[in-house]
C-alpha positions as CSV (number, residue, x, y, z in Angstrom):
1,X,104.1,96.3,56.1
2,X,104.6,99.8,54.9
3,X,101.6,101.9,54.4
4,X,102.1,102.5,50.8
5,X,101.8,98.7,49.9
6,X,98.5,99.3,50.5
7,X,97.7,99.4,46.9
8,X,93.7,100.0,46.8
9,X,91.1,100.7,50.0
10,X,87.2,101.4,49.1
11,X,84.5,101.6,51.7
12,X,81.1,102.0,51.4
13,X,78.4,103.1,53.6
14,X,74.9,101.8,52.7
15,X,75.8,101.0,49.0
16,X,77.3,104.6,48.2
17,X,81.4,104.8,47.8
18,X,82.9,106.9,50.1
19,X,85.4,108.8,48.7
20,X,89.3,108.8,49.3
21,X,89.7,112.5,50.8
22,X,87.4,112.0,53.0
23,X,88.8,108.9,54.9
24,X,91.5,108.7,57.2
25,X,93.9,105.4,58.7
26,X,94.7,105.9,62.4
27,X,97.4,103.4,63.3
28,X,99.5,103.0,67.0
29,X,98.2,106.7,67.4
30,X,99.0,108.1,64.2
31,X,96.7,109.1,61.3
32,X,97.3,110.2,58.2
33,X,94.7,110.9,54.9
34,X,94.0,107.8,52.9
35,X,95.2,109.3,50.3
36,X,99.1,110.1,51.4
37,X,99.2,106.7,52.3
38,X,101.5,105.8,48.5
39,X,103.6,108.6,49.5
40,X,104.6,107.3,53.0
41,X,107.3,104.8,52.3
42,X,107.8,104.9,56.3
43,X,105.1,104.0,59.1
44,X,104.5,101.1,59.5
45,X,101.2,98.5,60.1
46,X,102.3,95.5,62.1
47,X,100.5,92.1,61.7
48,X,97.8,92.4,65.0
49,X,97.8,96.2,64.6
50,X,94.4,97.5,64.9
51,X,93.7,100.4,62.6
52,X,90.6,102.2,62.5
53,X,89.1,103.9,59.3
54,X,87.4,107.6,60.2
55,X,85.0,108.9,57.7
56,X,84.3,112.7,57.8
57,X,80.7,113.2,57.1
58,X,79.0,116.4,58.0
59,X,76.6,115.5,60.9
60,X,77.7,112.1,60.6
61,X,75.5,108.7,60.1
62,X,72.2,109.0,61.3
63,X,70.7,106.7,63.9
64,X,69.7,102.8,62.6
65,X,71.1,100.2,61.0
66,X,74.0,101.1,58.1
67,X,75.9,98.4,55.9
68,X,79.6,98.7,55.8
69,X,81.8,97.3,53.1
70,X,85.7,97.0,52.9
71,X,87.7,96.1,49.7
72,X,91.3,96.2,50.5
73,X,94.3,95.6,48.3
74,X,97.9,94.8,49.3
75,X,100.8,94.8,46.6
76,X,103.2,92.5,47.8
77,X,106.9,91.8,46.3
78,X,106.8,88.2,46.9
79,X,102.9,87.4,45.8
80,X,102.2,88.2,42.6
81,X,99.7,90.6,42.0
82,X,99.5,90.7,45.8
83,X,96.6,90.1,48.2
84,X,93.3,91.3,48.0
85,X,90.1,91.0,50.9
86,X,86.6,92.1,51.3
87,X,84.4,92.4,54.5
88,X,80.9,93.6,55.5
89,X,79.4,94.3,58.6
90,X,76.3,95.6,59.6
91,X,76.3,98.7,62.3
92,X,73.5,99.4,64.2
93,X,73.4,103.2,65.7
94,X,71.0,104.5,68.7
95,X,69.8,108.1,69.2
């Protein structure tokens, strides 16, 4: 699947939104900002390709336990109005 299928990503970080500019999408070593991802008609993610999601927070997340959430929407040319998913997970931090 091209990159700029993916239609709609929001993740939030103990309940607050994180905004769009400050996430990026590292796939088979390369990452781009979330947000040029509509405008890259070109790299690829591969069904089983891990990509990993890299907030930039000043001073990042403090020790403890944080709840992550993931909505994610695909547009699709074959499924109509495409595919959507949600996931939460719960990260615990240490000093």
């Amino acid at each position: 699947m091209v990159l700029s299928l993916l239609d709609e990503t929001r993740l939030t970080v103990d309940g607050k939104l994180i905004p769009q500019e400050q996430i990026t999408l590292t796939i088979s070593g390369k990452t781009l900002p979330l947000t040029d991802l509509e405008s890259d008609p070109v790299t690829k993610w591969e069904f089983g390709d891990v990509g990993v999601l890299t907030i930039r927070q000043p001073g990042g997340l403090p020790a403890g336990e944080h709840k992550l959430e993931l909505h994610q929407h695909v547009r699709t040319p074959y499924i109509p109005g495409g595919v959507a998913g949600e996931d939460a997970k719960v990260l615990n931090l240490s000093a």
